[in-house]
N, C-alpha and C positions, 0 to 999 in steps of 0.2 A: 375530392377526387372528381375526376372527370372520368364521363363511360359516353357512345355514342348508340344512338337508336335510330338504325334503317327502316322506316316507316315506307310502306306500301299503297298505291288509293286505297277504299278513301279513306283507309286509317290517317292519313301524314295531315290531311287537310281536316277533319276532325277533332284533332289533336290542337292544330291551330286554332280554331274556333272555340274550343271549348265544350266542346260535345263529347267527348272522349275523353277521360281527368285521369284512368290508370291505364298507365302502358304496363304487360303483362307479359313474360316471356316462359313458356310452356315447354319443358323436360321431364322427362323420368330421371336423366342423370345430369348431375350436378355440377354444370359447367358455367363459366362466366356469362352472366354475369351475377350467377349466385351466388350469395354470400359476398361478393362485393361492393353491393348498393349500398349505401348510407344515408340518413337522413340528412341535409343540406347540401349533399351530392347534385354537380353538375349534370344535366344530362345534354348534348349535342343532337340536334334533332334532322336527321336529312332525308329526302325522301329519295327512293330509290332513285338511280343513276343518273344523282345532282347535288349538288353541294349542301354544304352543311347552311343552314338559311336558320336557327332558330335553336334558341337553350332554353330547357327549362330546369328549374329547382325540386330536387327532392324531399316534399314531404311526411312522406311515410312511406314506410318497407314493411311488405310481409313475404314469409318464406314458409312453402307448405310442402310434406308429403304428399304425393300428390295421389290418390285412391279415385275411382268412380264418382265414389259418395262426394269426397271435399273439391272433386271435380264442379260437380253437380251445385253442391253448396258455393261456391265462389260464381257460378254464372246467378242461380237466382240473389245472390247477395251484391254483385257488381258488376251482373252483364252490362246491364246498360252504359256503366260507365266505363269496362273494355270496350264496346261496343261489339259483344258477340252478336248483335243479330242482324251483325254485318259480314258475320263469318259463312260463307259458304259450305263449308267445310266440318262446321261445327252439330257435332252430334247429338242428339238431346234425345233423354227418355222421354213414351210417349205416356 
């Protein structure tokens, strides 16, 4: 299956480089593209308002409830490879 991932700076250009290895899409409710990802799953890669320029292959899926805690747990276990600490936005207990 094929899914497409609108990449924003400098997530889109990290992603190409290899500094960024999980793309990570963040809901309380349970909308696409969850539960549709698969392992060997196409992904379309375009950064905002420009063409689709790059595919990458799905290696691994994970699907969480998402709480505070497994919040919290998912940044110290693979911020870096989201790269949350690129996220402005991104909340962190102190």
């Amino acid at each position: 299956m094929q899914h497409m991932a609108i990449l924003r700076q400098p997530f889109f250009d990290m992603v190409l480089s290899g500094k960024k290895t999980i793309e990570s899409r963040w809901s309380m409710n349970k909308v696409a593209p969850y539960g549709k990802v698969s392992i060997g799953d196409k992904i379309l890669l375009k950064e905002t308002g420009k063409d689709v320029t790059a595919i990458a292959i799905v290696k691994d899926v994970k699907y969480y409830e998402l709480t505070p805690e497994i919040v919290e747990e998912i940044r110290l276990c693979y911020g870096k490879q989201i790269g949350t600490d690129k996220f402005v936005d991104w909340e962190t207990t102190p």
